[in-house]
N, CA, C and O atoms as a MOPAC input file, in Angstrom:
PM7 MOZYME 1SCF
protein

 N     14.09200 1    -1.21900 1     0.67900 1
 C     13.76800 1    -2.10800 1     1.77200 1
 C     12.65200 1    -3.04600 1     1.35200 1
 O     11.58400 1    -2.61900 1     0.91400 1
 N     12.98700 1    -4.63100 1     1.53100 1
 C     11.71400 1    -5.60200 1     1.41900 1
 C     10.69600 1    -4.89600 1     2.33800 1
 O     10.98500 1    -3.99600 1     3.12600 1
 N      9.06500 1    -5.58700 1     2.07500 1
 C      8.56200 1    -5.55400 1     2.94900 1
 C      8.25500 1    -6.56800 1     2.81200 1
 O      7.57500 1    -6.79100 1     3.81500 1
 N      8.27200 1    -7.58200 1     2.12900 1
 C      7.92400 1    -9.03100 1     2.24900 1
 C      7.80900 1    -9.35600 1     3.70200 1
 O      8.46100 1    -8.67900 1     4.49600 1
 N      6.82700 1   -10.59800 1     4.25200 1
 C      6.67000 1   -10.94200 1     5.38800 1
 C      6.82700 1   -10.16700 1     6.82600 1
 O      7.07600 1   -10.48900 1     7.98700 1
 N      6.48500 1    -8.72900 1     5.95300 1
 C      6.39800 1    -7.58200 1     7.10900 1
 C      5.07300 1    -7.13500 1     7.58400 1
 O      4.45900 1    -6.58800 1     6.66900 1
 N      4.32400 1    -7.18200 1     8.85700 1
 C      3.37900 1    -7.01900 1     8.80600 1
 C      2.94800 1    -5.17200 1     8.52200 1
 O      3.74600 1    -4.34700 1     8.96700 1
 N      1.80000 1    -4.72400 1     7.85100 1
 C      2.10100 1    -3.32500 1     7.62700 1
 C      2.32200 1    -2.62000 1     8.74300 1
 O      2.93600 1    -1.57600 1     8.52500 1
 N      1.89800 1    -2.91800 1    10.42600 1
 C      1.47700 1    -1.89800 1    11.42100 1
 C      3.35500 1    -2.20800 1    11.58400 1
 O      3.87500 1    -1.31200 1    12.24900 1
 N      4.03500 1    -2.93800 1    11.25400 1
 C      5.59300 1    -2.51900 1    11.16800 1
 C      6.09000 1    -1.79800 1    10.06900 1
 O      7.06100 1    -1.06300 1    10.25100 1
 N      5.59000 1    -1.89000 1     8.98800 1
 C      5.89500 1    -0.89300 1     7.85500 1
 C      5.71200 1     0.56600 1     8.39400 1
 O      6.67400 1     1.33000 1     8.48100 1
 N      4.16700 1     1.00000 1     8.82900 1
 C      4.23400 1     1.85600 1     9.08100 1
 C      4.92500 1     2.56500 1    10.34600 1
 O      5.44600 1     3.68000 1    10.32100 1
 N      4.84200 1     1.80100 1    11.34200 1
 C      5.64200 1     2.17400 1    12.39000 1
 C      7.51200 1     2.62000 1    11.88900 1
 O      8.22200 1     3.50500 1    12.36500 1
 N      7.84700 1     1.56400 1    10.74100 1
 C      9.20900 1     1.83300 1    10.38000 1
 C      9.19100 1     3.35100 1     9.72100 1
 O     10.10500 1     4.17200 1     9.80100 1
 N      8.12900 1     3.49000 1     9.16200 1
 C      8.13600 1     4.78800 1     7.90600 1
 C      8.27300 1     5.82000 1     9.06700 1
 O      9.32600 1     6.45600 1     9.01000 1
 N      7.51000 1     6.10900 1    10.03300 1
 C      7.17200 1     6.88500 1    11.09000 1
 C      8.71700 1     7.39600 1    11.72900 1
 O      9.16600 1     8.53600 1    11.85000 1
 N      9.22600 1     6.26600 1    12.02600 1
 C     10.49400 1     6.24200 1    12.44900 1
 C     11.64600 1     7.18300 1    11.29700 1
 O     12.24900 1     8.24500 1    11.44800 1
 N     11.58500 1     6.37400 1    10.35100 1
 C     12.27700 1     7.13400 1     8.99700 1
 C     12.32100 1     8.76800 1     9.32000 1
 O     13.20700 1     9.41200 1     9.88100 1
 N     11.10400 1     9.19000 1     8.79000 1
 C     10.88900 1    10.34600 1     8.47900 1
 C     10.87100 1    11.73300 1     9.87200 1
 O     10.85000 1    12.96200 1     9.79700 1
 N     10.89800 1    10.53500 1    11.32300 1
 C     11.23100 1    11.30000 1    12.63700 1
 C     13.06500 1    11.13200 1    11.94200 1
 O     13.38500 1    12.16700 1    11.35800 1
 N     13.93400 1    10.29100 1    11.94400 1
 C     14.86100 1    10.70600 1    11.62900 1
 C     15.57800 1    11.27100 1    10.62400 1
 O     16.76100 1    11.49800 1    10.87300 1
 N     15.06000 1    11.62200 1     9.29500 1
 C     15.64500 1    12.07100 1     8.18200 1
 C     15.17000 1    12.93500 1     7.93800 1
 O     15.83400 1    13.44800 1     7.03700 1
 N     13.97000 1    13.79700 1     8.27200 1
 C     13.35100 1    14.78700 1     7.85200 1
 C     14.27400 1    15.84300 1     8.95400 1
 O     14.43600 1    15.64600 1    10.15900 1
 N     14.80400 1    17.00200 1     8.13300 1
 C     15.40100 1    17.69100 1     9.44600 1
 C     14.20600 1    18.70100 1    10.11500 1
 O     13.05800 1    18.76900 1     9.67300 1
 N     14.43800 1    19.04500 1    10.63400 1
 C     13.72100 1    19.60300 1    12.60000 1
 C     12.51400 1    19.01700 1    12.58500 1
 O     11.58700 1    19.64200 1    13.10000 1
 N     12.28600 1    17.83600 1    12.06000 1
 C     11.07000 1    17.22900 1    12.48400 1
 C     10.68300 1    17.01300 1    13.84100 1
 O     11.59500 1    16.95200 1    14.66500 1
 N      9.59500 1    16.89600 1    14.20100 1
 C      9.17600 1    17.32900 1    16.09300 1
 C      8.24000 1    16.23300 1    16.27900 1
 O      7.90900 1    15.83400 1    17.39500 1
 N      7.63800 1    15.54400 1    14.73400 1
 C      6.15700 1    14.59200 1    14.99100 1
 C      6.11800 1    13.87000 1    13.52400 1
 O      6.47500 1    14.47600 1    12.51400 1
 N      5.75200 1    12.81100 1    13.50500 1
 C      5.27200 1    12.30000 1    12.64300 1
 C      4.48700 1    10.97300 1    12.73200 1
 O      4.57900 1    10.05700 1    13.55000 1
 N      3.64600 1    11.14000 1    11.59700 1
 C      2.81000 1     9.23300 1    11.77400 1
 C      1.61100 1     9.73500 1    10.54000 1
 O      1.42700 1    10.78800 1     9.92900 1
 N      0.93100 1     8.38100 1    10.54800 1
 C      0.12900 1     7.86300 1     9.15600 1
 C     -0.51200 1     8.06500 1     9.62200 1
 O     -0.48000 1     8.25100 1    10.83900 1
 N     -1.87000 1     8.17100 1     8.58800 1
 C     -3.48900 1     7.93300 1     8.92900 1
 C     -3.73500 1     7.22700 1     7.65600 1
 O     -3.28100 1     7.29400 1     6.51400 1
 N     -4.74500 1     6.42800 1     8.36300 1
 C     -5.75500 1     6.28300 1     7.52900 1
 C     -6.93900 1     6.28100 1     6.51100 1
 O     -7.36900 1     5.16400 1     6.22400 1
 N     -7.58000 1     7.44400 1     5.87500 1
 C     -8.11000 1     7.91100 1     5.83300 1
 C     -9.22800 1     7.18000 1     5.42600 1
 O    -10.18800 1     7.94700 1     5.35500 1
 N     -9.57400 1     5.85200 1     5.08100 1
 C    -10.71800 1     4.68700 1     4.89600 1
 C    -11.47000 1     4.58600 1     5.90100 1
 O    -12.69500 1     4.51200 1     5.81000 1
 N    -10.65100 1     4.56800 1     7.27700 1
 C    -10.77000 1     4.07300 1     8.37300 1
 C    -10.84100 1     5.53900 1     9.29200 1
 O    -11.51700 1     5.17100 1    10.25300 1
 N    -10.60700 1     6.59000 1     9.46000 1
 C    -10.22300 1     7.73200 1    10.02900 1
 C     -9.00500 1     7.57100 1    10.96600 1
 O     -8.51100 1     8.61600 1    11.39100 1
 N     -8.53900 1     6.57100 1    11.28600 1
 C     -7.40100 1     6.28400 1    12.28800 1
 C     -6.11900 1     6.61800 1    11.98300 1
 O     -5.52800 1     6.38800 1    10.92800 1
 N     -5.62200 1     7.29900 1    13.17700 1
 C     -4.32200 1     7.53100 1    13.16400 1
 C     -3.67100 1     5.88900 1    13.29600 1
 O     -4.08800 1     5.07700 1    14.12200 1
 N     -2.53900 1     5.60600 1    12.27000 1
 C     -1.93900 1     4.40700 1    12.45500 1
 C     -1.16900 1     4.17100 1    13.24500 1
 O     -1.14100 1     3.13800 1    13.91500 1
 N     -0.27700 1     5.23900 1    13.31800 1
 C      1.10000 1     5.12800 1    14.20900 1
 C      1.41600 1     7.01100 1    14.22700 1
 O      0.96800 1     7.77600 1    13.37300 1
 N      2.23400 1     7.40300 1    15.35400 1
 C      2.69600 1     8.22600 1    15.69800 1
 C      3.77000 1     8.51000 1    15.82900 1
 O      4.21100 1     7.36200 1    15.88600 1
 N      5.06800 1     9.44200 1    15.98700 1
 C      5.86200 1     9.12800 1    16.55800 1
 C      6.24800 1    10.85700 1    17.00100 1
 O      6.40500 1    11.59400 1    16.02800 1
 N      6.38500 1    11.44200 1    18.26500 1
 C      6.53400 1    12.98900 1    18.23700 1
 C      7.45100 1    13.12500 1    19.50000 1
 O      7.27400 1    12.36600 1    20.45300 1
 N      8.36700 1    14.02200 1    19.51700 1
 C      9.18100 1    14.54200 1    20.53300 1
 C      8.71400 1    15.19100 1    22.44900 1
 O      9.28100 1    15.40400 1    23.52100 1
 N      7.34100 1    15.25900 1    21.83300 1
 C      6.04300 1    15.41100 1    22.97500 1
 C      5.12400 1    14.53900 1    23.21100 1
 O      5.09600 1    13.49400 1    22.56100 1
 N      3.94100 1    14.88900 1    24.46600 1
 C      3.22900 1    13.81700 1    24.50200 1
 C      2.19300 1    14.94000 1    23.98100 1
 O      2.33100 1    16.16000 1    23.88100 1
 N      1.11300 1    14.09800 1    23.68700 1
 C      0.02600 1    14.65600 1    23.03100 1
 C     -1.33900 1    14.15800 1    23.32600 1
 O     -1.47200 1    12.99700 1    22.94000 1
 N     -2.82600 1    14.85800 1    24.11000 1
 C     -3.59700 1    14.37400 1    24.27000 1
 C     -4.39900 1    13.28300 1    22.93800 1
 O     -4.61600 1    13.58600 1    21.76400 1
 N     -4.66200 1    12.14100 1    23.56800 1
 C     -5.06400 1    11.29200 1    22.50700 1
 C     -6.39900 1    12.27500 1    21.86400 1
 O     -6.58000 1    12.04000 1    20.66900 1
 N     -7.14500 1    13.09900 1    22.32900 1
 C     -8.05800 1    13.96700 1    21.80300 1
 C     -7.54100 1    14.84000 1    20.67200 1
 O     -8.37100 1    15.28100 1    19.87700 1
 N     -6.37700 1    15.10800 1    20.53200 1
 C     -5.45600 1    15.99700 1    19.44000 1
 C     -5.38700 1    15.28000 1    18.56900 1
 O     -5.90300 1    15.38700 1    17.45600 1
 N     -4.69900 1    14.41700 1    19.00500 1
 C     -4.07200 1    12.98200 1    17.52000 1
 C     -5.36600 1    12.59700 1    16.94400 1
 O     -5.40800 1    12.67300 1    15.71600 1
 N     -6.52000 1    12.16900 1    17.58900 1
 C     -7.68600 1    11.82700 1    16.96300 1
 C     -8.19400 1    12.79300 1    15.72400 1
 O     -8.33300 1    12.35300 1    14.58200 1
 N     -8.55200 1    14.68800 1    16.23000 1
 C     -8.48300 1    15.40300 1    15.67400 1
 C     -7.44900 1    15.58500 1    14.45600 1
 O     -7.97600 1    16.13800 1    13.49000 1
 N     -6.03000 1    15.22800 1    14.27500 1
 C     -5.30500 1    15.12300 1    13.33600 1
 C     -5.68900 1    14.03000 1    12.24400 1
 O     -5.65200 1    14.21500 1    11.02700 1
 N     -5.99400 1    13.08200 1    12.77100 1
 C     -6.72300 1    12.23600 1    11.54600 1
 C     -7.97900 1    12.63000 1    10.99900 1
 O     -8.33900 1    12.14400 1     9.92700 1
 N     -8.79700 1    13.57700 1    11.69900 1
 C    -10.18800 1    14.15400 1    11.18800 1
 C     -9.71500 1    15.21300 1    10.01400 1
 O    -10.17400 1    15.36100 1     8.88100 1
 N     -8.38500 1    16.05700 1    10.84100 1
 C     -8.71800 1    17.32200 1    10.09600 1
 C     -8.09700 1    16.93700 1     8.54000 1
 O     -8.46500 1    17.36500 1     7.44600 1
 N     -6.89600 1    15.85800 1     8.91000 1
 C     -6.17800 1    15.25500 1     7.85200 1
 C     -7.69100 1    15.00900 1     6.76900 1
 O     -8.25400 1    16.02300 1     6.35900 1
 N     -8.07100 1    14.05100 1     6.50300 1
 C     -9.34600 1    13.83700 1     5.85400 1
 C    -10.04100 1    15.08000 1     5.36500 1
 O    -10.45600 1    15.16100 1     4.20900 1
 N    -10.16100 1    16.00800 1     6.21200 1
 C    -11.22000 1    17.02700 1     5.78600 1
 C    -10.26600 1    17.83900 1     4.77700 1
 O    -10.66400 1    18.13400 1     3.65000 1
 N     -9.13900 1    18.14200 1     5.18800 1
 C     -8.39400 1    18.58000 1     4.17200 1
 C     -7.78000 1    18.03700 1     2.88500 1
 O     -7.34300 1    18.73000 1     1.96700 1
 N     -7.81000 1    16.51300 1     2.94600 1
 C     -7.99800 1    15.89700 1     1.30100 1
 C     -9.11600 1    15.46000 1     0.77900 1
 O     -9.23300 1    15.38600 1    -0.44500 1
 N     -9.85000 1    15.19600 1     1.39900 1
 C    -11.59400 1    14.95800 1     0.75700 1
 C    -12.89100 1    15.11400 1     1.68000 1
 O    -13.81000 1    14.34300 1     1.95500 1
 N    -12.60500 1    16.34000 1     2.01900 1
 C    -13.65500 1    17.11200 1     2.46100 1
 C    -14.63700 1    17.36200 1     1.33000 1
 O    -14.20600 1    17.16600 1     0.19400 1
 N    -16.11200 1    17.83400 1     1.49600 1
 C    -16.81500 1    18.00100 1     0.52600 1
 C    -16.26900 1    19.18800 1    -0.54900 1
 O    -16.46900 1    19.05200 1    -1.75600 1
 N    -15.57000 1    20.35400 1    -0.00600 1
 C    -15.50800 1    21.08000 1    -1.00500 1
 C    -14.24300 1    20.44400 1    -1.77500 1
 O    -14.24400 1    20.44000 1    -3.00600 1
 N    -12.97900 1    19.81400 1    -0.92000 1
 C    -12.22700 1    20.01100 1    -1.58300 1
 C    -12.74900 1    19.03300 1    -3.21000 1
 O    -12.52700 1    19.27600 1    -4.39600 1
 N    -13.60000 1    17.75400 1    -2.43300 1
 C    -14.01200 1    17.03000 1    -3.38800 1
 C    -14.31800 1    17.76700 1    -4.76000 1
 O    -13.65900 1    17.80500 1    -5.79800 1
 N    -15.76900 1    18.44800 1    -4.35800 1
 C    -15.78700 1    19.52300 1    -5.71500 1
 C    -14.72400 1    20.22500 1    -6.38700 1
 O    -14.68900 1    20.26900 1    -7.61700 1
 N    -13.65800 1    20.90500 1    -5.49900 1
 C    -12.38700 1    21.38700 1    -6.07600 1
 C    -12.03400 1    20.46500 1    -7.18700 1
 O    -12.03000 1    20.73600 1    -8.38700 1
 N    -11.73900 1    19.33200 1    -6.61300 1
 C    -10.95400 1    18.10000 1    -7.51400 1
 C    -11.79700 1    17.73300 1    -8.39000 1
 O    -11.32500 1    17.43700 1    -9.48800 1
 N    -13.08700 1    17.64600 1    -8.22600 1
 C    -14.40200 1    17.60400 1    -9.59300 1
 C    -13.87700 1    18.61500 1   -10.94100 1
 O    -13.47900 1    18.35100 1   -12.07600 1
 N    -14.08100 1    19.77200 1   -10.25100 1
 C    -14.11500 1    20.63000 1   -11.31200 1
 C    -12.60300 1    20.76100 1   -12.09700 1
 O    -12.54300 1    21.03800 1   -13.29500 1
 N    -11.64800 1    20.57400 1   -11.43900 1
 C    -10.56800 1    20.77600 1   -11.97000 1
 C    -10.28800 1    19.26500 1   -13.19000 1
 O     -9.84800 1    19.46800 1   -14.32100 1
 N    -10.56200 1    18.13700 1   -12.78800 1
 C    -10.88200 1    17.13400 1   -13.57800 1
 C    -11.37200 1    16.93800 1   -14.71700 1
 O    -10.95400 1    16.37300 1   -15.72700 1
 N    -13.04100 1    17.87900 1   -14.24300 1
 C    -13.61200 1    17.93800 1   -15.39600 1
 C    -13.02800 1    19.00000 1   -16.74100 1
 O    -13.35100 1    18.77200 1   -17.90700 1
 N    -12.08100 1    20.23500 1   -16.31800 1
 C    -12.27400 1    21.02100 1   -16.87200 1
 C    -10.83900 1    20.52200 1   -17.74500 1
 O    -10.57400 1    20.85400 1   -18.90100 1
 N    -10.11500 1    19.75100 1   -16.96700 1
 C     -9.19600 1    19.02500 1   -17.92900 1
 C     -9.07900 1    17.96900 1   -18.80400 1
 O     -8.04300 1    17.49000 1   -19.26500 1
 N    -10.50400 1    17.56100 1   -19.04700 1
 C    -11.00500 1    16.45000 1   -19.41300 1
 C    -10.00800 1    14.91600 1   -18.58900 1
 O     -9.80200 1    14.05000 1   -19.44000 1
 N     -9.69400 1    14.71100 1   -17.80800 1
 C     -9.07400 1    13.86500 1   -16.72200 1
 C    -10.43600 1    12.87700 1   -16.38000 1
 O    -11.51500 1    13.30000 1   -15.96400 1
 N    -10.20700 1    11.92400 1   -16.57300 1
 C    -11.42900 1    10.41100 1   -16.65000 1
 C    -10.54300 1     9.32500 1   -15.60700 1
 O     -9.93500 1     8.44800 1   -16.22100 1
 N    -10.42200 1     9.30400 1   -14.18900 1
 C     -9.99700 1     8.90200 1   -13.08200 1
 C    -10.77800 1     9.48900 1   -11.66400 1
 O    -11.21100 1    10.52700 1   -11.16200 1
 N    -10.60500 1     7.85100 1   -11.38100 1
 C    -10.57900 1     8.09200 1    -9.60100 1
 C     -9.43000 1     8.59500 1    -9.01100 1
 O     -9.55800 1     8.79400 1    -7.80300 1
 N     -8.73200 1     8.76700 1    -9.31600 1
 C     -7.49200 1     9.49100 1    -8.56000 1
 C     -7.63200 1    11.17200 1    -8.35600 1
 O     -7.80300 1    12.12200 1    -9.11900 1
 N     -7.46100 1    10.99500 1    -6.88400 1
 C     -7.35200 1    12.31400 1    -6.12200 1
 C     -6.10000 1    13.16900 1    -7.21500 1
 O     -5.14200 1    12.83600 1    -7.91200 1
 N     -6.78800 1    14.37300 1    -6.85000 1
 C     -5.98700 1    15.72200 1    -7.16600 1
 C     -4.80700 1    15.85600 1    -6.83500 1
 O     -3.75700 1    15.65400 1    -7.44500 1
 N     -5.11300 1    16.34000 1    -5.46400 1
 C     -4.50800 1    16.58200 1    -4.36300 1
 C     -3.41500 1    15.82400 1    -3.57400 1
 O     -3.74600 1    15.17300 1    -2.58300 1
 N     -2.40800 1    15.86900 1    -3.88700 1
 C     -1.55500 1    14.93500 1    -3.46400 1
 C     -0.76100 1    15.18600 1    -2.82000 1
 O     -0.23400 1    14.15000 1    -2.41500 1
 N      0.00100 1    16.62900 1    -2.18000 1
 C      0.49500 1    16.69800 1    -0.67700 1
 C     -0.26600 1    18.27700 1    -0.41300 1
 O     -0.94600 1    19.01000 1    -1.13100 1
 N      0.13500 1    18.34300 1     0.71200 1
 C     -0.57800 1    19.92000 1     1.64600 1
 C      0.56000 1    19.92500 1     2.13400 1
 O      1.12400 1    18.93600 1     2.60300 1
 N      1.18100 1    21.48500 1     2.04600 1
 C      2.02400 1    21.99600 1     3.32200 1
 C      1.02900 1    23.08500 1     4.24100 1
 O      0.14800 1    23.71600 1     3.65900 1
 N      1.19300 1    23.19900 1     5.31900 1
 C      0.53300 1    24.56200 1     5.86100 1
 C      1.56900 1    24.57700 1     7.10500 1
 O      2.17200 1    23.60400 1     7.55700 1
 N      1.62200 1    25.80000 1     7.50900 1
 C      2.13600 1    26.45300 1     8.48300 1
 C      1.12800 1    27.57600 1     9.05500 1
 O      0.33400 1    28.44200 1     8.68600 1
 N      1.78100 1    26.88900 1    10.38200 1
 C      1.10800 1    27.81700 1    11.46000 1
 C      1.97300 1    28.73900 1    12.52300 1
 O      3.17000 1    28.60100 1    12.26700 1
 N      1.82200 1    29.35700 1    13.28700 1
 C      2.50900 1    29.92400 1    13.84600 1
 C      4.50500 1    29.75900 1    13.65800 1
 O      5.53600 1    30.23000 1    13.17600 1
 N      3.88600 1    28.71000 1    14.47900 1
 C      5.73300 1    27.67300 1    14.72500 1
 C      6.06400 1    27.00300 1    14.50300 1
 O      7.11600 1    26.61500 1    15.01200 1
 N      5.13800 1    26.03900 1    13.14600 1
 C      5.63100 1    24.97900 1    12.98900 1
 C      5.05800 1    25.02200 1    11.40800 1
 O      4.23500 1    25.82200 1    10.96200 1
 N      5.75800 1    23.88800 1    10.66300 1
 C      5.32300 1    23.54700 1     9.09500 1
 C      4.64700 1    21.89500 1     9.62700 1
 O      4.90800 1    21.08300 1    10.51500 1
 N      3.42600 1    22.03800 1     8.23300 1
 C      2.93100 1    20.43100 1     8.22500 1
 C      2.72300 1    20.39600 1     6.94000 1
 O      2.24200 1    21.18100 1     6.12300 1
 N      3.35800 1    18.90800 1     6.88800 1
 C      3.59600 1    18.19700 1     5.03500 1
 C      2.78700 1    17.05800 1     5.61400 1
 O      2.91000 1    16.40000 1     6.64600 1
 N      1.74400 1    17.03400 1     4.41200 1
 C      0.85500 1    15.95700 1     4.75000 1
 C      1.20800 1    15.24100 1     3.19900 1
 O      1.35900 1    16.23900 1     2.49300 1
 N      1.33600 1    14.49400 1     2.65400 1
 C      1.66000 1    13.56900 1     1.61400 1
 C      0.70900 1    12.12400 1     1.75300 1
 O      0.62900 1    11.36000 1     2.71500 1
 N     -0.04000 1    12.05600 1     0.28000 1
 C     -0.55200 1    10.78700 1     0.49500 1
 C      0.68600 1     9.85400 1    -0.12900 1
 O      1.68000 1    10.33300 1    -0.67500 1
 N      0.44700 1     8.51000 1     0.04700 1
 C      1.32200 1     7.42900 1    -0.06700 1
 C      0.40300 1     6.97400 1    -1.60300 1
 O     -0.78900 1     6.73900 1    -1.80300 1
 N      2.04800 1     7.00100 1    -2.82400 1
 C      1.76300 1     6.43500 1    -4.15000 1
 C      1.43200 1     5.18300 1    -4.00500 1
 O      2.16900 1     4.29700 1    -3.57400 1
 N      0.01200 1     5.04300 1    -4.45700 1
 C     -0.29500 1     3.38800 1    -4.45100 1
 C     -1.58500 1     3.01500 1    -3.45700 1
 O     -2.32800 1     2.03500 1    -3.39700 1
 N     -1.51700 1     3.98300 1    -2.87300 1
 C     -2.44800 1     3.71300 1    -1.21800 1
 C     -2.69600 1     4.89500 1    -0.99700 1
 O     -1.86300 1     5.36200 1    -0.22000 1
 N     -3.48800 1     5.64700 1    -1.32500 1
 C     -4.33800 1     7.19400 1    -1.68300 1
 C     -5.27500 1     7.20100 1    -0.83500 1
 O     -5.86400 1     8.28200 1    -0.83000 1
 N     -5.72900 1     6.33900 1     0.00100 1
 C     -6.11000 1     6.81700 1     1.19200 1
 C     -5.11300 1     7.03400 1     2.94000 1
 O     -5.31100 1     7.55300 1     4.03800 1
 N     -4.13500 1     6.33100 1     2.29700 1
 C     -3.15500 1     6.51700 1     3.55600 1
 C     -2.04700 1     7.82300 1     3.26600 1
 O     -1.16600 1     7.83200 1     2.40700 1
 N     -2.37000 1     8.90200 1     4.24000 1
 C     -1.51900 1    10.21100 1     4.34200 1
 C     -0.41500 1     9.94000 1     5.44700 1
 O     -0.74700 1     9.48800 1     6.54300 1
 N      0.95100 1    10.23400 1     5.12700 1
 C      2.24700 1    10.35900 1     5.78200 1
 C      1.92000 1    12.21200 1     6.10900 1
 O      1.67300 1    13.04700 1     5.23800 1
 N      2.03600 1    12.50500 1     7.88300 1
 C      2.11600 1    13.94000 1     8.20100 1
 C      3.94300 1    14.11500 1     8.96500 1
 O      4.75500 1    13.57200 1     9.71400 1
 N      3.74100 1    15.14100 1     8.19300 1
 C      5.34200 1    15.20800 1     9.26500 1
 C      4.97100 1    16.61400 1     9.79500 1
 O      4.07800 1    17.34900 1     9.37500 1
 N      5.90800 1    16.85200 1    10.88300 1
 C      5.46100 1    18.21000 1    11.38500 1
 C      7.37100 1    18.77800 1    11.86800 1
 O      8.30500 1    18.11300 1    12.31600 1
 N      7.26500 1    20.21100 1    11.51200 1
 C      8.77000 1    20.31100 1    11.88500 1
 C      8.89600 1    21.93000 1    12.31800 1
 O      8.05700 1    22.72700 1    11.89800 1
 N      9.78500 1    22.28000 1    13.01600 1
 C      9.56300 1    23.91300 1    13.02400 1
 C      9.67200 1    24.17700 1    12.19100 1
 O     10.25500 1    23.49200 1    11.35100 1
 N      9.10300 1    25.46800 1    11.93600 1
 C      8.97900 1    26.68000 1    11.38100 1
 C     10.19500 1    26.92200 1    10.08300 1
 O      9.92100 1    27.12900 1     8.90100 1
 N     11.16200 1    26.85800 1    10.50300 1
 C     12.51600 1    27.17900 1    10.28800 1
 C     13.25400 1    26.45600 1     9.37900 1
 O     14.37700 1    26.66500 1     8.92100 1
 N     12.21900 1    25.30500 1     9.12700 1
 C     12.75800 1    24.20400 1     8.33800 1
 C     12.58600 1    24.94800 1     7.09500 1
 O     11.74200 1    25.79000 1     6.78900 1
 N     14.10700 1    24.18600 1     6.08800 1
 C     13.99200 1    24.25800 1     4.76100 1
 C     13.07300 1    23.62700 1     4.20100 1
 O     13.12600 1    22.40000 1     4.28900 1
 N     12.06900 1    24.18100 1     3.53300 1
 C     11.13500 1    23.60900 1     3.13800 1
 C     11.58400 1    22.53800 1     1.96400 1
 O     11.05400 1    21.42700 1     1.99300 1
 N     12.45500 1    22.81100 1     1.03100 1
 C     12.89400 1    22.03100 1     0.23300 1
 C     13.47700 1    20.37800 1     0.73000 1
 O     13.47000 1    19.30100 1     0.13400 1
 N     13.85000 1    20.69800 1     1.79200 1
 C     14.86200 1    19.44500 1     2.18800 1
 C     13.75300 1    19.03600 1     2.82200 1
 O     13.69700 1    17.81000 1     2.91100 1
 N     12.43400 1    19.88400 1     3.51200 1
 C     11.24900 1    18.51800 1     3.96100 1
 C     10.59800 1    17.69500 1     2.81100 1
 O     10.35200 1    16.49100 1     2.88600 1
 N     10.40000 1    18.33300 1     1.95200 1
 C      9.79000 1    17.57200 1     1.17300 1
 C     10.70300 1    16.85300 1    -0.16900 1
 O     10.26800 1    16.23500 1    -1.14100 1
 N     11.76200 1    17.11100 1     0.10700 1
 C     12.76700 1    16.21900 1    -0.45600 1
 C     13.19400 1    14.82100 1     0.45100 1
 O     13.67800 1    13.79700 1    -0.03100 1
 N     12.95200 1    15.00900 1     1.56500 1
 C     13.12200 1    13.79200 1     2.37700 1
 C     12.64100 1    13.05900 1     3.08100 1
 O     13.08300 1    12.19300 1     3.83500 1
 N     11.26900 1    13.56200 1     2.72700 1
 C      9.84600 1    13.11900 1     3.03700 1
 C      9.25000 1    12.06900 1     1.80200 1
 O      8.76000 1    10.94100 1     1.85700 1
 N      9.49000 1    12.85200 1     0.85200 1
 C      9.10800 1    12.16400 1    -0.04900 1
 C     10.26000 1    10.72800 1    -0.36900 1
 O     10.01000 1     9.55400 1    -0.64100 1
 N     11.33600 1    11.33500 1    -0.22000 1
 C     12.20100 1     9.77800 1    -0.42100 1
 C     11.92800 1     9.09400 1     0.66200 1
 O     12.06900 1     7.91900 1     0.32100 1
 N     11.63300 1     9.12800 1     1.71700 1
 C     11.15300 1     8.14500 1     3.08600 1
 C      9.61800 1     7.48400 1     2.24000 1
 O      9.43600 1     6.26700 1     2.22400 1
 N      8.86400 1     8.20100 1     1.74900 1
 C      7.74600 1     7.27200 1     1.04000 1
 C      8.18300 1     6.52400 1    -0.52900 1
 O      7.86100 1     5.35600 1    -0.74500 1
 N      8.63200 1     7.01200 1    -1.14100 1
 C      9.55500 1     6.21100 1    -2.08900 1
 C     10.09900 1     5.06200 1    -1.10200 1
 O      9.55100 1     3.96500 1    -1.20700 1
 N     11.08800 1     5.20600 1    -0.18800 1
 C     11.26200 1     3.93400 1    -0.44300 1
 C     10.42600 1     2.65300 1     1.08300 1
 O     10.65800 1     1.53800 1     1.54900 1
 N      9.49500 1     3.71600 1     1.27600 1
 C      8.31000 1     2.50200 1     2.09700 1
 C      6.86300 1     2.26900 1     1.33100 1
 O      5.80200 1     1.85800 1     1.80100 1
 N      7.20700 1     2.69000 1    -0.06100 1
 C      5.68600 1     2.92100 1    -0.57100 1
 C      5.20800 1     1.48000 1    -0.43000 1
 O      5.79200 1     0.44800 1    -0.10100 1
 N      3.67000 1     1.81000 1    -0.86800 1
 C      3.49100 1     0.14000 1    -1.11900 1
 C      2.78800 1    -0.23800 1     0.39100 1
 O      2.43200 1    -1.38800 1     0.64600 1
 N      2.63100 1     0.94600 1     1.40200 1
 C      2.50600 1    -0.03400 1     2.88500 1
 C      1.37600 1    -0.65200 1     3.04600 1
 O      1.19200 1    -1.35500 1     4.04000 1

């Protein structure tokens, strides 16, 4: 897909869209920011207090460059002799009770994280097989 003469808050809104439809039992998805702390766009099968979604862009952040993880990614750098600004850390799954979350940063734009959220039940393979091709082919946003 061009994105030529696309403005990004439609890129991302399109990606959002994508990955609500191709990711199977997906329930939620949308970008953050992480420069900015802002959630960009959303898109979820529920409504959700704007106090939650806010919190999702915090915790998003704390969980890719939080202070420790920072040090994590220090030391592992250093100990590989690795001479870059580029983050470590480049997707998180976690599960909780009832649901899975794939947080993926976007190749190219390492401060912007794609979250998808899906039950429990999901093949994990096919989320992050079709998660990741939804950012393949919106990278760049």
């Amino acid at each position: 897909m061009s994105t030529q003469g696309t403005s990004m808050s439609d890129r991302v809104s399109a990606l959002v869209k994508i990955l609500r439809a191709d990711v199977p039992e997906c329930l939620a998805a949308g970008v953050i920011d992480m420069a900015t702390g802002m959630l960009l766009a959303v898109e979820t099968v529920d409504s959700h207090p704007s106090e939650v979604l806010d919190l999702l862009a915090a915790a998003t952040l704390d969980l890719f460059q939080g202070r420790n993880v920072a040090m994590i990614e220090g030391v592992f750098k250093e100990r590989r002799g690795v001479v870059s600004d580029r983050h470590y850390f480049q997707e998180i799954l976690v599960n909780s009770d009832n649901l899975t979350h794939l947080f993926l940063r976007m190749e190219g734009e390492e401060d912007v994280v794609a979250v998808v959220v899906c039950r429990k039940s999901v093949n994990v393979g096919m989320l992050f097989a079709q998660s990741r091709r939804a950012l393949k082919q919106h990278g760049g946003i």
